[in-house]
C-alpha positions in Angstrom: 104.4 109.0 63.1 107.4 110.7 64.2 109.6 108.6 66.7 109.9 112.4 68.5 106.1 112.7 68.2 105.0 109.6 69.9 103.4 109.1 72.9 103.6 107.4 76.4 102.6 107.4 79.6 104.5 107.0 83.1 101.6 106.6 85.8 99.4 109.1 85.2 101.1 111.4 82.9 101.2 111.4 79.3 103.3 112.9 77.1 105.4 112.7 74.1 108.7 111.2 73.8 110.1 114.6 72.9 108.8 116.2 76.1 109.9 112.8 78.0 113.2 113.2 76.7 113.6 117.7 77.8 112.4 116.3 81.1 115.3 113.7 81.4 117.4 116.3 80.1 116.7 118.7 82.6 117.2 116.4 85.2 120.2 115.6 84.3 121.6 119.1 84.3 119.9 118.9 88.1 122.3 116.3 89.1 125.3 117.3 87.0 124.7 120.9 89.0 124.7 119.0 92.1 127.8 116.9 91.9 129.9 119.8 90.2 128.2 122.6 92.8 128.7 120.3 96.0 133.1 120.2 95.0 133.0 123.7 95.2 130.1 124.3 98.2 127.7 126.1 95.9 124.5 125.1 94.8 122.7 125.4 91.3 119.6 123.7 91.7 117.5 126.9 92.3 119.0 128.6 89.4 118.1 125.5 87.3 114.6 125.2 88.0 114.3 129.0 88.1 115.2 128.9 84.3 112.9 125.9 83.6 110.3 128.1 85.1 111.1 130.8 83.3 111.2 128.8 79.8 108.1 127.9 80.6 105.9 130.7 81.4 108.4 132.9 78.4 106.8 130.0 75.6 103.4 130.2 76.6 103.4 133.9 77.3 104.6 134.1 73.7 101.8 131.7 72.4 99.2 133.4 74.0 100.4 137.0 72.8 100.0 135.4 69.1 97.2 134.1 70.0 95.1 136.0 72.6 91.9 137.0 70.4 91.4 132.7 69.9 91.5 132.3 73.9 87.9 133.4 75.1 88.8 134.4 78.8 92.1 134.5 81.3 91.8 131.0 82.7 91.6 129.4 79.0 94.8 131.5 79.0 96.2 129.8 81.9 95.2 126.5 81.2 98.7 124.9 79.9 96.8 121.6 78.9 95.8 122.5 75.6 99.8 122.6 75.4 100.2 126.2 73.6 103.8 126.9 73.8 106.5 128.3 71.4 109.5 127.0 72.6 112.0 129.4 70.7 110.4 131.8 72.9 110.7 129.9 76.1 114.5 129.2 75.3 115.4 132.6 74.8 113.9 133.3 78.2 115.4 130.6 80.2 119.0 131.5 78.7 118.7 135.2 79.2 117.9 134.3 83.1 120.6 132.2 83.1 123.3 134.7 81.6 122.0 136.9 84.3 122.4 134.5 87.0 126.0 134.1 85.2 127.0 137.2 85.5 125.4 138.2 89.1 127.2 135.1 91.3 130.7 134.5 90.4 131.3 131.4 92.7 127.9 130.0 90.4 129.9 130.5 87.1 131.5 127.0 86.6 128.8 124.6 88.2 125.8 126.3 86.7 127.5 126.5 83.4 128.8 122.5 83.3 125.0 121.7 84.6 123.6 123.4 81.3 126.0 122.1 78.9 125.5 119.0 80.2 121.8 118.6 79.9 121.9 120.6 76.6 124.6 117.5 75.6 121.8 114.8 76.5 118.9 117.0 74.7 121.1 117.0 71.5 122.4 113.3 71.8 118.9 112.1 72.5 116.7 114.0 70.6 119.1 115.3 67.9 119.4 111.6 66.9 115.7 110.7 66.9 115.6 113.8 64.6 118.4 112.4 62.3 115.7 108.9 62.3 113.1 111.0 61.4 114.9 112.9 58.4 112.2 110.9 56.1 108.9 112.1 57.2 106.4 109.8 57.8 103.3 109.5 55.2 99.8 108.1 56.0 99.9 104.4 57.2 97.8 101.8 55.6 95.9 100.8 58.0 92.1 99.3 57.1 89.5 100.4 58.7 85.9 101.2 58.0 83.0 103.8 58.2 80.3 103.7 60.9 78.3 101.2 58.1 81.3 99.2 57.4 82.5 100.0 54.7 86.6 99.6 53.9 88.4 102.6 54.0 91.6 103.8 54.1 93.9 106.6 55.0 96.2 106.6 52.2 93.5 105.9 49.7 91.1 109.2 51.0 94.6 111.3 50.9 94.8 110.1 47.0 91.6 110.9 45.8 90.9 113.5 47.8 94.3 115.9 47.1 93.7 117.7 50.4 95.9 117.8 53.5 94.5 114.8 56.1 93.7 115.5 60.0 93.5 112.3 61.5 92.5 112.5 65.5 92.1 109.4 67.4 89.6 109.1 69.7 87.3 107.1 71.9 83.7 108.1 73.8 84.6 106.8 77.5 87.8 109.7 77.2 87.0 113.2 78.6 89.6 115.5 76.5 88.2 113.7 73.7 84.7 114.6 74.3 85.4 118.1 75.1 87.5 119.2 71.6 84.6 117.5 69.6 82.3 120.6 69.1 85.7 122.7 68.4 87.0 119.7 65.6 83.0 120.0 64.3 83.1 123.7 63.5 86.4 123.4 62.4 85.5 120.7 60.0 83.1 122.8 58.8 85.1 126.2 58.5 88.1 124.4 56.7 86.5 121.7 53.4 90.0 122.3 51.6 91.2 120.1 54.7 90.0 116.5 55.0 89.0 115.2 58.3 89.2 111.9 59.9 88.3 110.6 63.0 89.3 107.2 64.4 87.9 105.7 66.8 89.6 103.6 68.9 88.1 100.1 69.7 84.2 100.6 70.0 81.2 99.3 68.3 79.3 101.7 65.4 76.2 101.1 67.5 77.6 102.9 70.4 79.6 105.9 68.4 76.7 106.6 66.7 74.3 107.0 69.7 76.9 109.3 71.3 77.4 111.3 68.2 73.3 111.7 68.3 73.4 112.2 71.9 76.1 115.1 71.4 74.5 116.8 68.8 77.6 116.0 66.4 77.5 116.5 62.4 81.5 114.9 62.0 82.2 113.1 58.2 84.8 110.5 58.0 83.6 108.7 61.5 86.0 105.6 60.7 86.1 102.5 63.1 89.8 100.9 64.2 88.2 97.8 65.9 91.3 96.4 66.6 93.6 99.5 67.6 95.4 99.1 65.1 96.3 102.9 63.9 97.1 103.5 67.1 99.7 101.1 67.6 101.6 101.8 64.2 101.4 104.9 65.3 102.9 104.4 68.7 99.8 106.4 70.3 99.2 105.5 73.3 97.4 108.3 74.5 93.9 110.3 73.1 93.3 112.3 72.0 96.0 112.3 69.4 95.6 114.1 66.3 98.0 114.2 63.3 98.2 116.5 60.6 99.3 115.5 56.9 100.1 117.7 54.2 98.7 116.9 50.5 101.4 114.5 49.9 100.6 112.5 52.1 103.6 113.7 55.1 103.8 114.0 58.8 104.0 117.7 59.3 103.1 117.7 63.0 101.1 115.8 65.8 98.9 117.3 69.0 99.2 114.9 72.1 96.4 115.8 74.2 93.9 118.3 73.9 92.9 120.6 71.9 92.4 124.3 72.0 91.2 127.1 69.3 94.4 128.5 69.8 96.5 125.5 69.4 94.6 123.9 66.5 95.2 127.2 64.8 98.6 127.0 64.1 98.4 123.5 62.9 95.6 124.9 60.2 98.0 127.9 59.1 100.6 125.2 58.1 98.0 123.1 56.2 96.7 126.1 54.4 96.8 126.0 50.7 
């Protein structure tokens, strides 16, 4: 899995190391505005988070203009968690607010300006380099594991003789997100049989996944079992859901921390499309 891609959690929130690593940059920026602002009896800091805010609501507003017809009312449209954002979008918006800002308070000019090169500096040094790491995309690991009637299987091995892009989502019965993108992952399943589907649970017994599959009313194929976490940890997925999506060779093209949505798994599809 991508070093960019994986996942950990701080307290309560999860994320990925990518969005770890934008929220260390922005507070860097925060505190390079401060110190630079303070020499010259100005302050940045509204600015700053005014653009963040900005970035924000500018990406998701542009997801959810792409892809309003897959959101079925306004507050699914609200509902950041499913993470819908395009972030070329976001960044446009945030740096046109900031040009503005640029041009409207002279005595803002130098502070605001150091505070954004700075935190775009600690973006670049931090992330550009984990993207120079990741240069060679990662393939399906080979991890055993087996089917609900234990039976070996293995990732690389269904990739192989299948020829078809691989969607891998961990999972686990006892986590809610998990248990509420089910019926969506079902029908997509279903919709998409030029895709192959797996889903790996994490650490629990056939007995019990089946009776919840039962209980759910859930028709899934490739219900593997990963006893011993063991996916999970190569992957450096440390929180579920997670679900990854490989191309037919085998490669990491992208990973979802989190959640899914209709309108964020349909993206994902579109790039695994034949």
């Amino acid at each position: 899995m991508s070093l960019l891609h994986q996942s950990f959690a701080i307290g309560p929130i999860g994320l990925s190391v990518e969005r770890w690593l934008l929220i260390l940059a922005v507070v860097i920026a925060l505190l390079a505005g401060a110190l630079m602002g303070a020499r010259r009896r100005v302050s940045v800091s509204d600015s700053l988070i005014t653009a963040v805010l900005i970035g924000i609501i500018g990406a998701r507003l542009a997801f959810v203009a792409q892809y309003h017809q897959r959101y079925d009312s306004l507050l699914a449209m609200l509902d950041i968690r499913d993470g819908g954002f395009i972030p070329l979008a976001g960044a446009t918006a945030a740096a046109l607010y900031l040009l503005w800002r640029l041009w409207r308070s002279p005595k803002q000019r130098v502070p605001l300006a150091g505070a954004v090169a700075v935190g775009a500096i600690c973006w670049g040094l931090t992330a550009g380099s984990l993207m120079l790491i990741d240069h060679q995309t990662g393939t399906l690991p080979d991890v055993p594991m087996a089917t609900l009637d234990n039976t070996p299987v293995n990732l690389a091995e269904l990739s192989q003789q299948s020829g078809q892009p691989v969607i891998v989502n961990l999972w686990a019965t006892w986590c809610p997100p998990c248990r509420r993108e089910m019926p969506l992952l079902e029908s997509a399943q279903r919709d998409n049989s030029d895709i192959a589907f797996v889903f790996a649970n994490q650490g629990e017994d056939s007995v019990h996944i089946k009776r919840f599959l039962q209980n759910q009313s859930l028709d899934l194929n490739n219900v593997w079992l990963d006893a011993n976490l063991a996916l999970g940890q190569q992957l450096g997925a440390q929180i579920m859901p997670t679900t990854l999506f490989y191309d037919a060779g085998g490669r990491l093209i992208d990973s979802h921390i989190g959640e899914l949505s209709e309108a964020t798994l349909a993206p994902y599809l579109e790039r695994l499309a034949p």
